[in-house]
C-alpha positions as CSV (number, residue, x, y, z in Angstrom):
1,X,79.7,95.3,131.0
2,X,80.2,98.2,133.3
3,X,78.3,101.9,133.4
4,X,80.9,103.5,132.2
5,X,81.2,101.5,129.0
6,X,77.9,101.1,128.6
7,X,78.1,104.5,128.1
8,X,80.3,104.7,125.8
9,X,78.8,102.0,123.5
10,X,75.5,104.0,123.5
11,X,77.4,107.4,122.4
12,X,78.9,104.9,119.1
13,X,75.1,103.5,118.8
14,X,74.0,107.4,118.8
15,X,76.2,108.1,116.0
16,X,74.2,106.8,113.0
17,X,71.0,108.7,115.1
18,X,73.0,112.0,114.9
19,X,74.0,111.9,111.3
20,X,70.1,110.7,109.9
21,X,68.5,113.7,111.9
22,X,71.4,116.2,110.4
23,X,70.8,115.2,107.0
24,X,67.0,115.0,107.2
25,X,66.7,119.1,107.1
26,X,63.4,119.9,106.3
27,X,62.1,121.5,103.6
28,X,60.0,124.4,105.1
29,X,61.2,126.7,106.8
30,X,59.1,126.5,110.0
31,X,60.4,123.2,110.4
32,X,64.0,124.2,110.7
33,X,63.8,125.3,114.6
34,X,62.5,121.8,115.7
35,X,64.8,120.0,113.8
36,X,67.3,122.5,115.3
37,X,66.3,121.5,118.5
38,X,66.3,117.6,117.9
39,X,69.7,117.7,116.0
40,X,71.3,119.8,119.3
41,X,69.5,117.7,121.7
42,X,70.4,114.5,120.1
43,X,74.2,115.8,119.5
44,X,74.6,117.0,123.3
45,X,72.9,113.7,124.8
46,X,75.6,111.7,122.8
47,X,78.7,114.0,124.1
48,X,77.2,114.1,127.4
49,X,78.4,110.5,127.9
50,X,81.8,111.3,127.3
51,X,81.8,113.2,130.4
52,X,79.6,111.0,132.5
53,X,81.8,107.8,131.4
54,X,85.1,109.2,132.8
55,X,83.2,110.4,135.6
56,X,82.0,107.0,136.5
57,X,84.7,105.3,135.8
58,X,87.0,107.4,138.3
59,X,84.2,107.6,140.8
60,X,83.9,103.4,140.8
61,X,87.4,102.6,139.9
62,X,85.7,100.9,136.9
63,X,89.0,102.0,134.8
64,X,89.5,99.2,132.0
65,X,91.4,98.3,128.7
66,X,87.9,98.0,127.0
67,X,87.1,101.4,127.9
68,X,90.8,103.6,127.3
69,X,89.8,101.6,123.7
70,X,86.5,102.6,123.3
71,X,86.3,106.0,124.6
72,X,88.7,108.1,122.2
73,X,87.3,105.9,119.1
74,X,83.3,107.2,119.9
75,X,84.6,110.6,120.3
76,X,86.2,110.5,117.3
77,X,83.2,108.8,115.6
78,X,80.8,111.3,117.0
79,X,83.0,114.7,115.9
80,X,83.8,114.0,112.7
81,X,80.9,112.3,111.4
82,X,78.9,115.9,112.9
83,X,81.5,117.6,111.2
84,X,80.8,115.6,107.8
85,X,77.0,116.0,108.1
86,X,77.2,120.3,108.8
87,X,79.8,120.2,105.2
88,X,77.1,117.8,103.7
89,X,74.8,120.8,104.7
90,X,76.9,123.8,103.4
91,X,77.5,124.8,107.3
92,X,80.9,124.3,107.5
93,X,84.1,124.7,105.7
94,X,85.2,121.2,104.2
95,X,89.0,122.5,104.4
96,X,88.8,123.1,108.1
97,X,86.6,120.2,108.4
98,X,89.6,118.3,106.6
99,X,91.8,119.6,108.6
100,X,90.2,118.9,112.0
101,X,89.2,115.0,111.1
102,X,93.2,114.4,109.4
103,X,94.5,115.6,112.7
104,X,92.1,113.2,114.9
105,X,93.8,110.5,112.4
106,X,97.7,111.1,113.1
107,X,97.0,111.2,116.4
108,X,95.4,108.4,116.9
109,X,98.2,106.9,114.8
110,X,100.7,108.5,117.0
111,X,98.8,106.9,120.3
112,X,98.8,103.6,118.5
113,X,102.8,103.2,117.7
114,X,103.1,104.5,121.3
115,X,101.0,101.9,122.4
116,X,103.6,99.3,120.8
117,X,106.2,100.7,122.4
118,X,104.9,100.5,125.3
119,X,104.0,103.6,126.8
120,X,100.6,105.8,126.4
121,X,99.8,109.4,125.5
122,X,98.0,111.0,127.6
123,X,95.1,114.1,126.7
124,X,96.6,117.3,127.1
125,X,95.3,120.7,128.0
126,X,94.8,121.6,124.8
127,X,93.4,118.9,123.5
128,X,90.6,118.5,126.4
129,X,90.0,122.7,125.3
130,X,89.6,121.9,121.7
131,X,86.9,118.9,122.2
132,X,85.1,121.7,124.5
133,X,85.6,124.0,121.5
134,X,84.0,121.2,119.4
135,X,80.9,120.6,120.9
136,X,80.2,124.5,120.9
137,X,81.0,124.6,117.7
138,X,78.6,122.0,116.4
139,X,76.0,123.2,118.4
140,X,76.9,126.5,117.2
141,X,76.3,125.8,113.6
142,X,73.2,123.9,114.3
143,X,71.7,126.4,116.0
144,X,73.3,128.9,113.1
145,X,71.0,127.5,110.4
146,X,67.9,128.0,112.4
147,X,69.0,131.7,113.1
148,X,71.5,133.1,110.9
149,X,73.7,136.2,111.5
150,X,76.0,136.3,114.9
151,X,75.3,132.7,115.6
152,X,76.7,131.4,112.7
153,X,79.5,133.9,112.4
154,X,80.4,132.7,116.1
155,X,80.1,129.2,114.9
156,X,82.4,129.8,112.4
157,X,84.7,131.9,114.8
158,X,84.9,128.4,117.4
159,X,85.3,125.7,114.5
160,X,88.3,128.0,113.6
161,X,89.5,128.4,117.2
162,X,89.3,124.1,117.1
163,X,91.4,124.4,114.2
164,X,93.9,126.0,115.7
165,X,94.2,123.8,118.8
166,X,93.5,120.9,116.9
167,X,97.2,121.7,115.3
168,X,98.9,123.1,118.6
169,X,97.4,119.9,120.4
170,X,99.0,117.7,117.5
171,X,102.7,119.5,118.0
172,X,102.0,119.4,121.4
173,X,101.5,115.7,121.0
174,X,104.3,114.4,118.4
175,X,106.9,116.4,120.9
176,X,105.5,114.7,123.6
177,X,105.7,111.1,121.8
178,X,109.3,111.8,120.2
179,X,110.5,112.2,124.2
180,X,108.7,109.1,125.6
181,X,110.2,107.4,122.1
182,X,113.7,108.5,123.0
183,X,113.2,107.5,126.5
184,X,112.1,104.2,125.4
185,X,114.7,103.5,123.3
186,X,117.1,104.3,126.0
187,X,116.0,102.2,128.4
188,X,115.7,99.4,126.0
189,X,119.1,99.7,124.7
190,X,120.6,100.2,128.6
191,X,118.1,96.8,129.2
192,X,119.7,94.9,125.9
193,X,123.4,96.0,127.5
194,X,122.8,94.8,130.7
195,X,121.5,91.4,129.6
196,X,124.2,91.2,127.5
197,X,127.0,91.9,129.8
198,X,125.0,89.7,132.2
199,X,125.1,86.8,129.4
200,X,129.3,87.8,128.7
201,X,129.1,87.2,133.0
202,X,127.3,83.9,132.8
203,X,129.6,82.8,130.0
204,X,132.7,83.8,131.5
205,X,131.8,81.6,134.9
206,X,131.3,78.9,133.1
207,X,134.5,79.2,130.8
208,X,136.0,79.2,134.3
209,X,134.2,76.6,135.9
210,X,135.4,74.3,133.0
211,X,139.1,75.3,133.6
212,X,138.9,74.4,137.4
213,X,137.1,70.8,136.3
214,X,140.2,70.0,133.9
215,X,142.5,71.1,136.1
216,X,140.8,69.0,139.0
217,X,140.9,65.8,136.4
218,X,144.4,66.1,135.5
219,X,145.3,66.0,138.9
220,X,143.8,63.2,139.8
221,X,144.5,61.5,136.6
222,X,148.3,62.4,138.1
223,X,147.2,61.2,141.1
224,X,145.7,57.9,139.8
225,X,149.2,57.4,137.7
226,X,151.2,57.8,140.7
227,X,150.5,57.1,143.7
228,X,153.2,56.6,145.6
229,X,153.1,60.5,145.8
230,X,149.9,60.4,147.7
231,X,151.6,58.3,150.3
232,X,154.9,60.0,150.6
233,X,152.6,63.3,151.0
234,X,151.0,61.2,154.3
235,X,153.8,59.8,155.8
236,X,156.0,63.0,155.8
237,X,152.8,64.4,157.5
């Protein structure tokens, strides 16, 4: 086991940690800025290895299967299960909530039919913007139920910006996956042709291989029937 997926198996293990401290709010009110501060600090340390990960694993060349696996799956564990603790808590909108988590879903549906295909999808532009937007937007409505007003109106402002790139990521995506598709298809259908026409080759050769044997036996079966032939064919040379 490697740094890099180390670190990615502790942000999964930090999940469950995340969600009990987000549901746990306390009761009194003087209580709300340190669990404020534990619930940020908790949520950060955990999306902190998503950048040190990649990091590490490009700095070592410690790139592996295990870890292109694990990495999008404990992002995606750690987001939404945030995101499903701050609606538990009244902090967030369960539609946009809904709408951010279905998103995560088709396109790690898409990635997996591409996968099967045999070719990969990589993480756009927008799609490394709107997990940026994410994390600020978490913290943001932490942070808003400690201190209420702009905070929280700022919260709400990014969870809606990660909405919105959340969708233009997804089209971005599905156009991206219907080209590599078509390309795919092509090249496996030009593949299929040339084996077959290869195969029509192969066959071909041999029907004509078999015509040059039978005509090679009947002559010498002629041969064998007559040879005086053989020796008039000598002498007259």
């Amino acid at each position: 086991m490697n740094l890099p997926n180390s670190l990615t198996l502790a942000r999964i293990f930090l999940v469950p940690i995340v969600v009990v401290v987000l549901l746990t709010t306390p009761s009194q009110p003087d209580r709300i800025h340190t669990w404020a501060i534990w619930g940020i600090s908790l949520f950060l340390g955990a999306a902190l290895t998503d950048l040190l990960d990649g990091y590490f694993a490009r700095r070592r060349k410690q790139v592996t299967t295990l870890g292109r696996l694990l990495d999008p799956v404990a992002d995606k564990l750690l987001i939404s299960s945030a995101l499903v603790s701050l609606v538990q808590l009244q902090l967030a909108p369960a539609w946009m909530v809904a709408i951010i988590i279905g998103r995560e879903f088709a396109v790690s549906g898409l990635r997996s039919i591409a996968a099967s295909e045999g070719f990969t999808i990589d993480v756009s532009t927008l799609g490394k913007g709107k997990m940026v937007l994410q994390v600020a937007a978490v913290v943001g409505l932490i942070l808003g139920h400690a201190h209420p007003g702009w905070i929280m109106q700022t919260a709400n402002l990014l969870l809606g910006a990660v909405m919105l790139l959340a969708l233009l990521s997804m089209v971005e995506y599905f156009v991206e996956f219907w080209s590599k598709l078509d390309t795919s298809i092509k090249h496996r259908e030009h593949r299929r042709l040339r084996i077959l026409q290869r195969k029509r080759q192969i066959m071909a050769e041999r029907r004509e291989l078999r015509r040059l044997r039978r005509l090679e036996r009947l002559r010498n079966a002629k041969l064998e029937a007559d040879p005086t032939s053989v020796d008039g064919v000598r002498n007259s040379g």
